[in-house]
Structure formats: structure tokens, C-alpha cells
TIVORO-35734 format. One record per atom (N, C-alpha, C, O): residue number from 1; residue in three letters; x, y negated, z negated. Coordinates in Angstrom, 2 decimals, m for minus. Layout:
N
- NUM,ALA,X,Y,Z
...
// end
This chain:
45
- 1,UNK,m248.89,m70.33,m36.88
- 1,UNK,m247.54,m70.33,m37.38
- 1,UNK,m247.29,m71.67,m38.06
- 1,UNK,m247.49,m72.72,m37.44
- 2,UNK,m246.86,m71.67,m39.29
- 2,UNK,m246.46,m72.81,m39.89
- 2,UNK,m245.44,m73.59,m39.55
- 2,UNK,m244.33,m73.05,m39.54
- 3,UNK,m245.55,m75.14,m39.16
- 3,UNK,m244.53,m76.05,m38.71
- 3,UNK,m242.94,m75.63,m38.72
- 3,UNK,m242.07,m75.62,m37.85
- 4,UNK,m242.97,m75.25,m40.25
- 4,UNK,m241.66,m74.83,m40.82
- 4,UNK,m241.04,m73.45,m40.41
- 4,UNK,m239.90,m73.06,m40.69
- 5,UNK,m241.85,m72.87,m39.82
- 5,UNK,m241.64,m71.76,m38.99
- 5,UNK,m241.13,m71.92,m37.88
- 5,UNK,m239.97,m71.66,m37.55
- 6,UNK,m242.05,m72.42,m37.19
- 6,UNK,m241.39,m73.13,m35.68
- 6,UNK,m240.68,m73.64,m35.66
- 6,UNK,m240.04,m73.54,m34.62
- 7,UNK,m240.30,m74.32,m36.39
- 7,UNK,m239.07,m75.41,m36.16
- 7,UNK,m238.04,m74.32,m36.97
- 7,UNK,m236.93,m74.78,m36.69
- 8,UNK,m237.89,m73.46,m37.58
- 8,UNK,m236.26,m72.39,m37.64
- 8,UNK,m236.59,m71.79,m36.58
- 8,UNK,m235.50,m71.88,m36.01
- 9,UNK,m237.59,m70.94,m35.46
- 9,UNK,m237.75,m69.92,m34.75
- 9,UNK,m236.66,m71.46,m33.25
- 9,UNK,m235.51,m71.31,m32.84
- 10,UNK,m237.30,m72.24,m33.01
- 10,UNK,m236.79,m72.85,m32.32
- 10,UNK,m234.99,m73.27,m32.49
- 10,UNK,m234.27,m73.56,m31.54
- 11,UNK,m234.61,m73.23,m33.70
- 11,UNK,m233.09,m74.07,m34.10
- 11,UNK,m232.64,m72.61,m33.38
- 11,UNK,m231.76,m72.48,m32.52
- 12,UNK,m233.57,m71.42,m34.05
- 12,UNK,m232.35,m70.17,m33.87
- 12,UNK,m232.45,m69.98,m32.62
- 12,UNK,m231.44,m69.46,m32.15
- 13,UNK,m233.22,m70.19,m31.92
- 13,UNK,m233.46,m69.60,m30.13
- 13,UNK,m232.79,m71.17,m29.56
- 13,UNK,m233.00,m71.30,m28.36
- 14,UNK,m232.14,m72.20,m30.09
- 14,UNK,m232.11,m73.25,m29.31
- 14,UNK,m230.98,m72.88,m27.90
- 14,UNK,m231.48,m73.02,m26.78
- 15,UNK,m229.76,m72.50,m27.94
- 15,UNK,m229.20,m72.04,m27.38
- 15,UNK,m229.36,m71.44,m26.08
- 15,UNK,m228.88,m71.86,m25.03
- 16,UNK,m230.33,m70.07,m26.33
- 16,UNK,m230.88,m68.90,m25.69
- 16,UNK,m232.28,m70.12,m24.51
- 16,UNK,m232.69,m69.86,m23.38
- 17,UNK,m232.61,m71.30,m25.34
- 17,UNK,m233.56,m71.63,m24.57
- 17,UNK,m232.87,m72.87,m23.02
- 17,UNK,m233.23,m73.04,m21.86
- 18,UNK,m231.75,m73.45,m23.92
- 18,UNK,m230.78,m74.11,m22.85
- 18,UNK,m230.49,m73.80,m21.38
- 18,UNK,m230.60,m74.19,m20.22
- 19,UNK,m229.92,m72.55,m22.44
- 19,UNK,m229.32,m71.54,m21.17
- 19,UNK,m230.27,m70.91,m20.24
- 19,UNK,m229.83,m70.50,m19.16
- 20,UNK,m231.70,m70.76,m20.57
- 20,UNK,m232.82,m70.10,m19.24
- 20,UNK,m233.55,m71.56,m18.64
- 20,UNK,m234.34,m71.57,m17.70
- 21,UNK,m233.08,m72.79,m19.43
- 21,UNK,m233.54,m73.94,m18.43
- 21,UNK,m232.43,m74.33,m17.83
- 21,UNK,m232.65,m74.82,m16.72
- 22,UNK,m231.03,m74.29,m18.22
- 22,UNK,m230.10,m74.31,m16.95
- 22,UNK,m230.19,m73.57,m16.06
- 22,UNK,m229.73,m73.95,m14.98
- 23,UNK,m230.74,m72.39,m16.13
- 23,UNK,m230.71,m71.21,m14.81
- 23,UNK,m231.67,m71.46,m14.01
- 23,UNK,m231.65,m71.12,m12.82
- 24,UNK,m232.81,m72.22,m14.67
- 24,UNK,m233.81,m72.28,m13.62
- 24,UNK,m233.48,m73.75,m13.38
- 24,UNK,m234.60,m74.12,m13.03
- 25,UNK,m232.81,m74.72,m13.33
- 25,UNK,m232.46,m75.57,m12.97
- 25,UNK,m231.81,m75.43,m11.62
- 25,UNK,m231.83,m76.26,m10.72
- 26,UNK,m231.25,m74.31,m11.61
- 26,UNK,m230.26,m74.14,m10.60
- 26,UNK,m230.62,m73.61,m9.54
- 26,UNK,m229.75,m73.37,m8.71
- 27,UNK,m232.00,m73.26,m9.27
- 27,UNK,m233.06,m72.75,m8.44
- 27,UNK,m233.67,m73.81,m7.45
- 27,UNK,m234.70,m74.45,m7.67
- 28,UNK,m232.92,m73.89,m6.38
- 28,UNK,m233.54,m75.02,m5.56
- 28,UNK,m235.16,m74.64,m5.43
- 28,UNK,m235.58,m73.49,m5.30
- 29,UNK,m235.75,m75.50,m5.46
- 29,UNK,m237.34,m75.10,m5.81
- 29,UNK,m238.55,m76.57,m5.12
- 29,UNK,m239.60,m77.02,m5.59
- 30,UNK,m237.87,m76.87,m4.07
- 30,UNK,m238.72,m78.11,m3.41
- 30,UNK,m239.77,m77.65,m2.57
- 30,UNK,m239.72,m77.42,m1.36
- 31,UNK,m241.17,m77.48,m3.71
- 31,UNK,m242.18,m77.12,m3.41
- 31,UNK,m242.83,m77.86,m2.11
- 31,UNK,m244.03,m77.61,m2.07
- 32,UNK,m242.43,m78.68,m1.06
- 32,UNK,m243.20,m79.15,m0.39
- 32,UNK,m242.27,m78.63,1.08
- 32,UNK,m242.56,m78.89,2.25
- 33,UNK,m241.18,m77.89,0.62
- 33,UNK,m240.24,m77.73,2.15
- 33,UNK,m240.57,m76.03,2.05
- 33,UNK,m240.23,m75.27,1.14
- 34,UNK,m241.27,m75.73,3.17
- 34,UNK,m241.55,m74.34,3.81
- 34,UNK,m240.15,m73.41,3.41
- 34,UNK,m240.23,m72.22,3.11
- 35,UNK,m239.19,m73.97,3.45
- 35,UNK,m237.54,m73.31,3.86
- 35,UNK,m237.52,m72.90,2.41
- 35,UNK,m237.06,m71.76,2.37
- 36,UNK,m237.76,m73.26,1.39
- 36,UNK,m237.46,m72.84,m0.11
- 36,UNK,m238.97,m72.16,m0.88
- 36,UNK,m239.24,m72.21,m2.08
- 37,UNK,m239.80,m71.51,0.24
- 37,UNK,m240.84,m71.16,m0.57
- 37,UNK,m240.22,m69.58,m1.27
- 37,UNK,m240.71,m69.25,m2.35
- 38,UNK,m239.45,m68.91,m0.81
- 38,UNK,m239.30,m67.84,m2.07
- 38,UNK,m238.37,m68.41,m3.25
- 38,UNK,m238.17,m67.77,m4.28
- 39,UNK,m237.81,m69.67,m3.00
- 39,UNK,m236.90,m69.97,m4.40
- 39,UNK,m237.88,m70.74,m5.51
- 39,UNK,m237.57,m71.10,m6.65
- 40,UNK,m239.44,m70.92,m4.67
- 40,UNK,m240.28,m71.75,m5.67
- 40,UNK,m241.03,m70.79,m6.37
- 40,UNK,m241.42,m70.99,m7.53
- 41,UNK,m241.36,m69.32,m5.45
- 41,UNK,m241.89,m68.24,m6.42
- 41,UNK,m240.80,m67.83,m7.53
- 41,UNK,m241.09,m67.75,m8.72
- 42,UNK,m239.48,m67.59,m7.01
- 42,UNK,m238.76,m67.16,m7.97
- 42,UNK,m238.65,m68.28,m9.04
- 42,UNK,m238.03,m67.85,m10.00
- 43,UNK,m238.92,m69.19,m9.16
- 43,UNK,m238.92,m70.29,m10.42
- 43,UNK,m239.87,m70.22,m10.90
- 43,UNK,m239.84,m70.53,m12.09
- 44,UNK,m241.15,m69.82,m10.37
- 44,UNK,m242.42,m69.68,m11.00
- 44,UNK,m242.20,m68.58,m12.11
- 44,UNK,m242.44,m68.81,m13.30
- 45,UNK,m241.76,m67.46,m11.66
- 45,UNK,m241.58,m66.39,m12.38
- 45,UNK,m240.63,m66.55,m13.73
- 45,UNK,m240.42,m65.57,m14.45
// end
């Protein structure tokens, strides 16, 4: 894909991409505490 490609495919998805790293932000996900191992699969996913 040409540079100039990626970089409009990215401006137009910039938004759409914010918003699924705020959501997984919000996924307590502290891979080393037993107590949050299904919130670290569900972030994996």
C-alpha cells in the first residue's frame, strides 16, 4: 500500500481507532495479578 494511502486510510479511521484504544484502556488488565486473568484475555482479544 502506498504511503499516501495509509496515511488517508488512517486520517479517515482516526476517530474509530481512539475510540477501540479508549475501550481497551478501560480493561483492567494487570497481567501479573491472578484476580484479573479473564480481563487480560479479554484485552488480548
Amino acid at each position: 500500500m502506498p504511503a499516501a494511502d495509509l496515511d488517508q486510510y488512517c486520517a479517515q479511521n482516526q476517530e474509530r481507532f481512539v475510540a477501540e484504544l479508549i475501550e481497551a484502556l478501560r480493561i483492567p488488565s494487570i497481567s501479573a495479578d491472578p484476580a484479573y486473568a479473564a480481563e487480560v484475555r479479554r484485552n488480548a482479544e
